[in-house]
CHARMM internal coordinates of N, CA and C (Angstrom, degrees):
IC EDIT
DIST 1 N 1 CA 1.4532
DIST 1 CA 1 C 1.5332
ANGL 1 N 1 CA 1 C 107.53
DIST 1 C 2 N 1.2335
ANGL 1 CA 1 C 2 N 118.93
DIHE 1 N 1 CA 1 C 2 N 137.09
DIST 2 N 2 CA 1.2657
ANGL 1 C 2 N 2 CA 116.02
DIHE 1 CA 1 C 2 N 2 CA -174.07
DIST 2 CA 2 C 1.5058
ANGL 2 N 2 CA 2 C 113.66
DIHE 1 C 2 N 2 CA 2 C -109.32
DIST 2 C 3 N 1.4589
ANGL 2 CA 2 C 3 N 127.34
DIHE 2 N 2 CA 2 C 3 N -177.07
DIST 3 N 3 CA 0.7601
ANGL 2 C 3 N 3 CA 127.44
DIHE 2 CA 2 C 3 N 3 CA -154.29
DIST 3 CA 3 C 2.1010
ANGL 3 N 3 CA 3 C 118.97
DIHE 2 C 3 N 3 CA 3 C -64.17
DIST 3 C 4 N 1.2601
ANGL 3 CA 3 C 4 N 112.85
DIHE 3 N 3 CA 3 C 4 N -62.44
DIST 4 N 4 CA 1.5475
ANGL 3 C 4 N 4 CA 125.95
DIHE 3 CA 3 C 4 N 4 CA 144.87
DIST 4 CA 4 C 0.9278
ANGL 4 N 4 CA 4 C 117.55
DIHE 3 C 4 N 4 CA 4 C -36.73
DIST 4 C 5 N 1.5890
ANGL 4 CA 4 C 5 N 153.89
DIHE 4 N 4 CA 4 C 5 N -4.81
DIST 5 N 5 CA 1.0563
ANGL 4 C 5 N 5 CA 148.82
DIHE 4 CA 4 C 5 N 5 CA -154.28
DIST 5 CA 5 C 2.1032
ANGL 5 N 5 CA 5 C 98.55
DIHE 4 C 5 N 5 CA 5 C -124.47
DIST 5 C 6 N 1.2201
ANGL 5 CA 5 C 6 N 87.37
DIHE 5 N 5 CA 5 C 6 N -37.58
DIST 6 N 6 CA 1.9963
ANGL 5 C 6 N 6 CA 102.64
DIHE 5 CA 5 C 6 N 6 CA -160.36
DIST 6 CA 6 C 2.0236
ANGL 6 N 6 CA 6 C 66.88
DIHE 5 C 6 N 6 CA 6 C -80.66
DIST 6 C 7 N 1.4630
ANGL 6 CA 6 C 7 N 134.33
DIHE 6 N 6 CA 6 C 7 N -67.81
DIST 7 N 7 CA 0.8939
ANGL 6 C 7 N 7 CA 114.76
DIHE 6 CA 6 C 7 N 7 CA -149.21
DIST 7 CA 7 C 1.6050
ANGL 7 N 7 CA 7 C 108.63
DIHE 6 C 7 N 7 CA 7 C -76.01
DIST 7 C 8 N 1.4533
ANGL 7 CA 7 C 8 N 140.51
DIHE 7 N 7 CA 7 C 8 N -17.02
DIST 8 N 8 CA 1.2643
ANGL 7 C 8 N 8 CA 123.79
DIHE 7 CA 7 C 8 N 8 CA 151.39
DIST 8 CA 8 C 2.1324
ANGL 8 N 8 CA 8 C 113.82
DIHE 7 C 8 N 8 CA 8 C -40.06
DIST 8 C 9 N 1.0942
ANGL 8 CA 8 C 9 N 112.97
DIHE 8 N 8 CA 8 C 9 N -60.65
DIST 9 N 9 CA 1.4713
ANGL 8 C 9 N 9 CA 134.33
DIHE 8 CA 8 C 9 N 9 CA 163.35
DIST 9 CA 9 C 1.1735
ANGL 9 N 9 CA 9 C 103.32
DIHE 8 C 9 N 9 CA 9 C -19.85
DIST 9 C 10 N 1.3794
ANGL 9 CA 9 C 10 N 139.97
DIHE 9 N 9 CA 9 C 10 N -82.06
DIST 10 N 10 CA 1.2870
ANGL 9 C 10 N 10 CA 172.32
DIHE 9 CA 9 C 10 N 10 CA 148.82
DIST 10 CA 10 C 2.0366
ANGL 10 N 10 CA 10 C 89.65
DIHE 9 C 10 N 10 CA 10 C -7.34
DIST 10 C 11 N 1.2948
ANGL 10 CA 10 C 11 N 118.20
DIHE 10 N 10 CA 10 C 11 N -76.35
DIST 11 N 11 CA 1.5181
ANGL 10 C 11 N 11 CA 137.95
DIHE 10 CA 10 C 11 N 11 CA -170.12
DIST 11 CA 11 C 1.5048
ANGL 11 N 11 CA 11 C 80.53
DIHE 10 C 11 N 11 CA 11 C -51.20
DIST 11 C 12 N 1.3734
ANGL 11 CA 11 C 12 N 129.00
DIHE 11 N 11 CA 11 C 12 N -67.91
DIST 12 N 12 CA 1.7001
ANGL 11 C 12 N 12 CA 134.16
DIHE 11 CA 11 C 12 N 12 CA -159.17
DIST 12 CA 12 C 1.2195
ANGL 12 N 12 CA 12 C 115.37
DIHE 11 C 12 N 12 CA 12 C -46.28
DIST 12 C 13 N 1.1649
ANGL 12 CA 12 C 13 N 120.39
DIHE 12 N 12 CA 12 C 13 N -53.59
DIST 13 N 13 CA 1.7079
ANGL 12 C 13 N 13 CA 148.41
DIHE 12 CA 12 C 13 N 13 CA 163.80
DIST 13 CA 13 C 1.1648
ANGL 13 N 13 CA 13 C 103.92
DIHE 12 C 13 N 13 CA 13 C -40.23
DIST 13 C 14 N 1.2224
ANGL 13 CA 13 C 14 N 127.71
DIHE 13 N 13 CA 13 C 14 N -56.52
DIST 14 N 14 CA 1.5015
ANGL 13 C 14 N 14 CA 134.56
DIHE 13 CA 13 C 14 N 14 CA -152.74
DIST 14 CA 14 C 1.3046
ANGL 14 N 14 CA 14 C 98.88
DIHE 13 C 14 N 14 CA 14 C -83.17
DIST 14 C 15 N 1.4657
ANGL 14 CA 14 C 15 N 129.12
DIHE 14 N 14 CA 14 C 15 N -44.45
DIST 15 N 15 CA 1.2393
ANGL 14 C 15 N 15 CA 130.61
DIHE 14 CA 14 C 15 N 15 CA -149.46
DIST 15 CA 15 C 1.9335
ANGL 15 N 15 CA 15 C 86.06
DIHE 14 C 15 N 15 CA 15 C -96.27
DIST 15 C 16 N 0.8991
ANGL 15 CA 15 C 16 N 118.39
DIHE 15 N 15 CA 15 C 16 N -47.66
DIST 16 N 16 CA 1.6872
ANGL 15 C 16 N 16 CA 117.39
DIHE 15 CA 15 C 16 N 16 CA 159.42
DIST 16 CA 16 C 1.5751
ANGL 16 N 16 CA 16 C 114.59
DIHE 15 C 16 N 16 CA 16 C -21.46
DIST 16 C 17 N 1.3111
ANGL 16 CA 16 C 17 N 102.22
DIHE 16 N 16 CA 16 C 17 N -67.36
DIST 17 N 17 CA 1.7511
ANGL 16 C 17 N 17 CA 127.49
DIHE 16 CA 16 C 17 N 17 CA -167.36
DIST 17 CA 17 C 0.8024
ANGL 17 N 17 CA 17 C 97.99
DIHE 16 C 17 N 17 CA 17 C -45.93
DIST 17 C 18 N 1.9571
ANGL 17 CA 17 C 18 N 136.36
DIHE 17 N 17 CA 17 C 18 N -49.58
DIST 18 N 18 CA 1.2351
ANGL 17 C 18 N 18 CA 141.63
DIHE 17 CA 17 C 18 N 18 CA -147.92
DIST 18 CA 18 C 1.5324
ANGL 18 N 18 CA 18 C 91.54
DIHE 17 C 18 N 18 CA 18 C -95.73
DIST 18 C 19 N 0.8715
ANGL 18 CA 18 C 19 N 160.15
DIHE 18 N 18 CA 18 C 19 N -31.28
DIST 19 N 19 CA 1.4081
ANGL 18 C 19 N 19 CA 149.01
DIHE 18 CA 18 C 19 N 19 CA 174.91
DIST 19 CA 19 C 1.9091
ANGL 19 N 19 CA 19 C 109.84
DIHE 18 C 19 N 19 CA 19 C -70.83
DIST 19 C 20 N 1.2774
ANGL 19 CA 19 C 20 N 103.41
DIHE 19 N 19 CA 19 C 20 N 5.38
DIST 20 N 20 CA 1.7381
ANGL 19 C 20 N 20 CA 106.78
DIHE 19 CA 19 C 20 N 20 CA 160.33
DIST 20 CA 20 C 1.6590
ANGL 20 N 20 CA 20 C 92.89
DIHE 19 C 20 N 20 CA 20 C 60.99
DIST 20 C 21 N 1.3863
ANGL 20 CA 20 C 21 N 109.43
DIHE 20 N 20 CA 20 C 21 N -120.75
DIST 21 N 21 CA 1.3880
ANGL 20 C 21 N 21 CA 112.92
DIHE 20 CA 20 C 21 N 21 CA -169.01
DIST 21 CA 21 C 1.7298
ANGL 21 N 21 CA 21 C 109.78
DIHE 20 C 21 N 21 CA 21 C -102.26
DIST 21 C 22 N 1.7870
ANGL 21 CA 21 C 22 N 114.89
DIHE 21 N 21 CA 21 C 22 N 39.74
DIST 22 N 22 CA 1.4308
ANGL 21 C 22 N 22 CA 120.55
DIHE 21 CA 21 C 22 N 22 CA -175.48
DIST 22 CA 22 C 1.3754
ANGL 22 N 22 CA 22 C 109.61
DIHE 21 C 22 N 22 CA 22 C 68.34
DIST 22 C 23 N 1.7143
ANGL 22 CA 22 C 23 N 94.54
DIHE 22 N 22 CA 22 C 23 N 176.15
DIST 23 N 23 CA 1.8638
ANGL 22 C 23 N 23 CA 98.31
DIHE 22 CA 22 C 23 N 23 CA -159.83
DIST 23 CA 23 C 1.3113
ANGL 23 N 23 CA 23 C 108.85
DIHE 22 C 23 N 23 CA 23 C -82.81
DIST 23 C 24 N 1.3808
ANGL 23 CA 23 C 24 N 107.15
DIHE 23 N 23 CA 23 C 24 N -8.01
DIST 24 N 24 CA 1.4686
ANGL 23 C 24 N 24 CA 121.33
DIHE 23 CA 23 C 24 N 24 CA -168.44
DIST 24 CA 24 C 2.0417
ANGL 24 N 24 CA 24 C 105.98
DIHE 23 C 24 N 24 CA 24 C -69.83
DIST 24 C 25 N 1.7350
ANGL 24 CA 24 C 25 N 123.58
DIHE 24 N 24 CA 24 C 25 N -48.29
DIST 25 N 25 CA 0.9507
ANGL 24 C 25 N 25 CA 118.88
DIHE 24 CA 24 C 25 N 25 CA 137.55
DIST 25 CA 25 C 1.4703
ANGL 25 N 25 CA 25 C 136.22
DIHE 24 C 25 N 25 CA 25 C -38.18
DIST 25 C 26 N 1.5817
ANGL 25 CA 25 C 26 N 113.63
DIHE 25 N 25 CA 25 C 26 N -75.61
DIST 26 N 26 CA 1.4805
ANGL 25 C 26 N 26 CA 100.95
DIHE 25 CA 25 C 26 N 26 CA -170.26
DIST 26 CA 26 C 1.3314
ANGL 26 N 26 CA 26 C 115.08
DIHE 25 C 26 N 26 CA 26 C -48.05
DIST 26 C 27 N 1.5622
ANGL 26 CA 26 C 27 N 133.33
DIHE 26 N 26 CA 26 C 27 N -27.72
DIST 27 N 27 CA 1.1900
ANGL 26 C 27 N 27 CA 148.17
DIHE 26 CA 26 C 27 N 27 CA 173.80
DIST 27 CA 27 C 2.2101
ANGL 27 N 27 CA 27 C 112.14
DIHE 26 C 27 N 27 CA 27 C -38.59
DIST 27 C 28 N 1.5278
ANGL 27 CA 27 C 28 N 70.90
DIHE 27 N 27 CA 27 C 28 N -71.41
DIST 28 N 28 CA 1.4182
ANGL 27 C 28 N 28 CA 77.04
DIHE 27 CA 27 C 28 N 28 CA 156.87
DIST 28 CA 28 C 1.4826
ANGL 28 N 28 CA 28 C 146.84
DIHE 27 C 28 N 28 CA 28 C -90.86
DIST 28 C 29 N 1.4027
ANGL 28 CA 28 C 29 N 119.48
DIHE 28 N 28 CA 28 C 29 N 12.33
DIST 29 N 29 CA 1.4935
ANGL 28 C 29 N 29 CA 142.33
DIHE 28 CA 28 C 29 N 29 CA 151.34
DIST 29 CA 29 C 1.2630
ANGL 29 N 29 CA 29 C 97.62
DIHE 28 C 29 N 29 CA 29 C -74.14
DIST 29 C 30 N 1.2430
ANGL 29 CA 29 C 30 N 128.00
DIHE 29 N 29 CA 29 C 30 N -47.13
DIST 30 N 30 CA 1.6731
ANGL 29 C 30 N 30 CA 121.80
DIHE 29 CA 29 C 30 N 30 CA -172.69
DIST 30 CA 30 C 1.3478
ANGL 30 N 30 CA 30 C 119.92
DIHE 29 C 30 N 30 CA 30 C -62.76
DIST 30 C 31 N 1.8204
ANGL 30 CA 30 C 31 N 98.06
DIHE 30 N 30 CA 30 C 31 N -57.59
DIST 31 N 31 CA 1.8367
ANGL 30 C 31 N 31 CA 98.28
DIHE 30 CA 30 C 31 N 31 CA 170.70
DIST 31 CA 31 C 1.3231
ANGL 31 N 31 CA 31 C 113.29
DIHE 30 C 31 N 31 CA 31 C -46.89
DIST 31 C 32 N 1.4861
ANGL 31 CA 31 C 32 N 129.43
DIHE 31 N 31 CA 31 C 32 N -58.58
DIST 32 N 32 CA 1.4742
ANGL 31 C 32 N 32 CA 125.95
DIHE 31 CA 31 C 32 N 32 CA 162.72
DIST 32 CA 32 C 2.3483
ANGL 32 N 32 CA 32 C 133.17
DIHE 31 C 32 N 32 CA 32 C -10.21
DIST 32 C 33 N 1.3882
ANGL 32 CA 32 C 33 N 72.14
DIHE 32 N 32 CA 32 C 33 N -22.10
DIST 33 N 33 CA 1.7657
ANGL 32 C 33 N 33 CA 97.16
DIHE 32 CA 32 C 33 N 33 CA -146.84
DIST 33 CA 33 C 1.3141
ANGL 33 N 33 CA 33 C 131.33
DIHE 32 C 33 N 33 CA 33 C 55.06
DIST 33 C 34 N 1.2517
ANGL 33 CA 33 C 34 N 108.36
DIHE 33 N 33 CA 33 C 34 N 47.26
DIST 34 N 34 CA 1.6986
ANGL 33 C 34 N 34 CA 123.44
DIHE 33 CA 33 C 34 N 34 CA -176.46
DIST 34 CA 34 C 1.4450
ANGL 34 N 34 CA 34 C 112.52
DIHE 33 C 34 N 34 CA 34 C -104.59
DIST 34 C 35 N 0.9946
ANGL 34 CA 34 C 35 N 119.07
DIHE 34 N 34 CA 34 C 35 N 167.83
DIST 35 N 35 CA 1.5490
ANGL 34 C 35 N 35 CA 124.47
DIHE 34 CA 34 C 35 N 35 CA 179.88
DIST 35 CA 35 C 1.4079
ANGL 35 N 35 CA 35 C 123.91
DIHE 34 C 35 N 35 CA 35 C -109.84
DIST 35 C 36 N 1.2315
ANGL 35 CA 35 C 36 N 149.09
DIHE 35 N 35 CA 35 C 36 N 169.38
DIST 36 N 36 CA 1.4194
ANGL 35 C 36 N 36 CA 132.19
DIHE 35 CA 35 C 36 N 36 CA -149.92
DIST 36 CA 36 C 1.7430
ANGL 36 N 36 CA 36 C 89.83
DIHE 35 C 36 N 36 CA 36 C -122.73
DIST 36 C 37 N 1.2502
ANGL 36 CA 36 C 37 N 106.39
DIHE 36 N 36 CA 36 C 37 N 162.30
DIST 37 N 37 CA 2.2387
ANGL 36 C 37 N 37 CA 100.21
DIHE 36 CA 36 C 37 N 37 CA -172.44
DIST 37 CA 37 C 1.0315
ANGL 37 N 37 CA 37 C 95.89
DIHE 36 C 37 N 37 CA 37 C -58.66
DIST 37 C 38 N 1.2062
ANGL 37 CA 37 C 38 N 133.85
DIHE 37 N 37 CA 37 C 38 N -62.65
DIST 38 N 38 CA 1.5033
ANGL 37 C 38 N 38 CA 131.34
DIHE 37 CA 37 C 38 N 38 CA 178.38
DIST 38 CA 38 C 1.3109
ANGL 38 N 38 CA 38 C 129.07
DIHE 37 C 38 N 38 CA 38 C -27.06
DIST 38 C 39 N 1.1558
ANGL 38 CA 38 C 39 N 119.25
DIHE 38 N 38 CA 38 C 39 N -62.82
DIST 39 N 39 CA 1.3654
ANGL 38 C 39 N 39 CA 158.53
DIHE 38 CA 38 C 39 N 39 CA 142.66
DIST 39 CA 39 C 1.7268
ANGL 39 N 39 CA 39 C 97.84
DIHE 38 C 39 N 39 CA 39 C -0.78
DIST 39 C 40 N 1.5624
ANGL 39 CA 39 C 40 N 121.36
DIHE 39 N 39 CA 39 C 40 N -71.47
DIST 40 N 40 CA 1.4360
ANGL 39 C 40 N 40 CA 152.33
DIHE 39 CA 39 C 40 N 40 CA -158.84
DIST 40 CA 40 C 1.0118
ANGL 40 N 40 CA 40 C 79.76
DIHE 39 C 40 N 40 CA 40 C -83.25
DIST 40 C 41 N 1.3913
ANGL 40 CA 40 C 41 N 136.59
DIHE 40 N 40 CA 40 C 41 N -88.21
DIST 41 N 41 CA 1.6019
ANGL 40 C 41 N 41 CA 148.37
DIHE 40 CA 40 C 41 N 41 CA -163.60
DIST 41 CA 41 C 1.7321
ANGL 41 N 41 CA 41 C 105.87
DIHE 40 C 41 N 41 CA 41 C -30.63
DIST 41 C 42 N 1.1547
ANGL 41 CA 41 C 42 N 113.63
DIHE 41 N 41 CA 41 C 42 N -50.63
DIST 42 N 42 CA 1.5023
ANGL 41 C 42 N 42 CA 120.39
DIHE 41 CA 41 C 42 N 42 CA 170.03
DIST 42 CA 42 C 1.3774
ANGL 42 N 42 CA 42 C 112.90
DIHE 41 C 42 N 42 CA 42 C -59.53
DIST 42 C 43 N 1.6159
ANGL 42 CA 42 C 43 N 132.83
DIHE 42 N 42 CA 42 C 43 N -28.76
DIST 43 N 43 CA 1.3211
ANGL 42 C 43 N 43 CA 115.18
DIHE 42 CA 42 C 43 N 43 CA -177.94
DIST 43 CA 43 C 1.1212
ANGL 43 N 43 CA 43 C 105.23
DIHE 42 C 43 N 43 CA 43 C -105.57
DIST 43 C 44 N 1.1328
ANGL 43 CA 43 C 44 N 111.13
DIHE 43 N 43 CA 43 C 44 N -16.10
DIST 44 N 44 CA 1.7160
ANGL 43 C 44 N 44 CA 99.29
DIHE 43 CA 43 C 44 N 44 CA 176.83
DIST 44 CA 44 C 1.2585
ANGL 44 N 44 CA 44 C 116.68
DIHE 43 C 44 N 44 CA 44 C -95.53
DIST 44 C 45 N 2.0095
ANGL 44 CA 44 C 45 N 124.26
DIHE 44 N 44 CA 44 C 45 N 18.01
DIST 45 N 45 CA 1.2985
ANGL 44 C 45 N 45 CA 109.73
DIHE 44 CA 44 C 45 N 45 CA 160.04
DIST 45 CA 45 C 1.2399
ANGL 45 N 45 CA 45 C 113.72
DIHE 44 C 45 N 45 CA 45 C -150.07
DIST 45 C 46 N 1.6166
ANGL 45 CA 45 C 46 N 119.38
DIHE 45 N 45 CA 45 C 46 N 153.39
DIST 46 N 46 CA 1.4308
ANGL 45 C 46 N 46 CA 104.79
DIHE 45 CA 45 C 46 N 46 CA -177.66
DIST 46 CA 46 C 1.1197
ANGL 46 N 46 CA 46 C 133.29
DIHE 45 C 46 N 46 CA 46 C -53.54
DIST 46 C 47 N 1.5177
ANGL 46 CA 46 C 47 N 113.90
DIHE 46 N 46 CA 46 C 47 N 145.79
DIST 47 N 47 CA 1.9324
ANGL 46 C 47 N 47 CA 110.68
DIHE 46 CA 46 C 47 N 47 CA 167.72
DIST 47 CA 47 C 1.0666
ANGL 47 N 47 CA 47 C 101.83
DIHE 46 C 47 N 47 CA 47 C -41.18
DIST 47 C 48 N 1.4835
ANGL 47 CA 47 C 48 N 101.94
DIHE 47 N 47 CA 47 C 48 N 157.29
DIST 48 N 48 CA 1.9028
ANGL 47 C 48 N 48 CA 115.54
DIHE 47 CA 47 C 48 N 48 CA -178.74
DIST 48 CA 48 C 1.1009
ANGL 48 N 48 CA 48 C 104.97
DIHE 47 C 48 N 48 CA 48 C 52.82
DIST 48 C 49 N 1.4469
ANGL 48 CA 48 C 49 N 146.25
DIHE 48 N 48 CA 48 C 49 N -11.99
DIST 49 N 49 CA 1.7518
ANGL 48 C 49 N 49 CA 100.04
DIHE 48 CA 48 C 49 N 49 CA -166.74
DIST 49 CA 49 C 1.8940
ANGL 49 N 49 CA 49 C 91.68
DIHE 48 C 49 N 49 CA 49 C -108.58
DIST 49 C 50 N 1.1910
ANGL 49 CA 49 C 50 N 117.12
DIHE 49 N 49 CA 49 C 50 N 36.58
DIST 50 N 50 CA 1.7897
ANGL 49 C 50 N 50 CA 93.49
DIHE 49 CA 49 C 50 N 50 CA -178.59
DIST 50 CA 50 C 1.1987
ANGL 50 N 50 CA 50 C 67.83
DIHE 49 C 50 N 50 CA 50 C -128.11
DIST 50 C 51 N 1.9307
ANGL 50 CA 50 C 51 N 116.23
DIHE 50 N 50 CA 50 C 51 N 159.40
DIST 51 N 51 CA 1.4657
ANGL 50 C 51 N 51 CA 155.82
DIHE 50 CA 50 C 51 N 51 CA 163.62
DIST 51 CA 51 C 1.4318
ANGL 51 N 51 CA 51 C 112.45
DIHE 50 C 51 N 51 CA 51 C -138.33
DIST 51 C 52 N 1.3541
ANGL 51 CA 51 C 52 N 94.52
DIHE 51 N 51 CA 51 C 52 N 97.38
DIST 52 N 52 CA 1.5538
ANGL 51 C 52 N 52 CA 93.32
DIHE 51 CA 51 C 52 N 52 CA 164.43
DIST 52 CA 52 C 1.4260
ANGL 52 N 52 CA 52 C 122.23
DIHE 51 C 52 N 52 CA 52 C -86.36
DIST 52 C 53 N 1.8013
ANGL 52 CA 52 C 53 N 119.42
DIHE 52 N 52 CA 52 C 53 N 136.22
DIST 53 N 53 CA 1.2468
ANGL 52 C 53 N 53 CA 109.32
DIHE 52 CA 52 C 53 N 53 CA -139.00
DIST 53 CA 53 C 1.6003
ANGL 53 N 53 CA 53 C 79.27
DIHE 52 C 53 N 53 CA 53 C -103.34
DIST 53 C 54 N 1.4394
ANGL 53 CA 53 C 54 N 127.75
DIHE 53 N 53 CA 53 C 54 N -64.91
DIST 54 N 54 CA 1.1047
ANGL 53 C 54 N 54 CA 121.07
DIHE 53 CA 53 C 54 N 54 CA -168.36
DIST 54 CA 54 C 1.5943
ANGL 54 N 54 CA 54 C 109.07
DIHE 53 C 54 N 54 CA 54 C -106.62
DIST 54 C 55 N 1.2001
ANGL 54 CA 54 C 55 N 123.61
DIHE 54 N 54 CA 54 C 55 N 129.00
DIST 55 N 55 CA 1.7441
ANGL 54 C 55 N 55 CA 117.56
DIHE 54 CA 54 C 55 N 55 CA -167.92
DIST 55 CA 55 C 1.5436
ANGL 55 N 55 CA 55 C 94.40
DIHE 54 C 55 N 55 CA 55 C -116.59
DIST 55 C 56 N 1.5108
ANGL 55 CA 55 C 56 N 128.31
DIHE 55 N 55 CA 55 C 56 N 7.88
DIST 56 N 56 CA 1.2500
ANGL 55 C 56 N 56 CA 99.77
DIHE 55 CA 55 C 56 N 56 CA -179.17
DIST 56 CA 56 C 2.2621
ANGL 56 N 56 CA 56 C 103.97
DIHE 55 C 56 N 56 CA 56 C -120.82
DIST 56 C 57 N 1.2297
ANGL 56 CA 56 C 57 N 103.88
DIHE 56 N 56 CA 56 C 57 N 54.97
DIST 57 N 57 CA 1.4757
ANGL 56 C 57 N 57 CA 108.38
DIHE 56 CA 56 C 57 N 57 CA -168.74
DIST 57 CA 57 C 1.4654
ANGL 57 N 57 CA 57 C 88.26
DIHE 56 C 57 N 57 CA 57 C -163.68
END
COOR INIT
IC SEED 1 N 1 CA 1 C
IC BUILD
């Protein structure tokens, strides 16, 4: 695997990570009328000041 390739991989993962437990959940957190952690995490803190260090654990 070369170099562009691990980092598409890398992009895949990430963009994975952010869908928490897939659309198939948030889908149904939504019908619920609930909000997704992320979701919460965003209102309960200022822009810029949260860093998530590791998003895939």
């Amino acid at each position: 695997m070369n170099m562009f390739e691990r980092v598409d991989d890398l992009n895949n993962s990430r963009q994975k990570a952010l869908l928490g437990g897939g659309q198939e959940r948030i889908d149904r957190q939504k019908q619920k009328g609930k909000l997704t952690a992320r979701e919460r995490i965003d209102l309960l803190l200022d822009e810029g000041t949260f860093t998530e260090l590791n998003a895939f654990s």
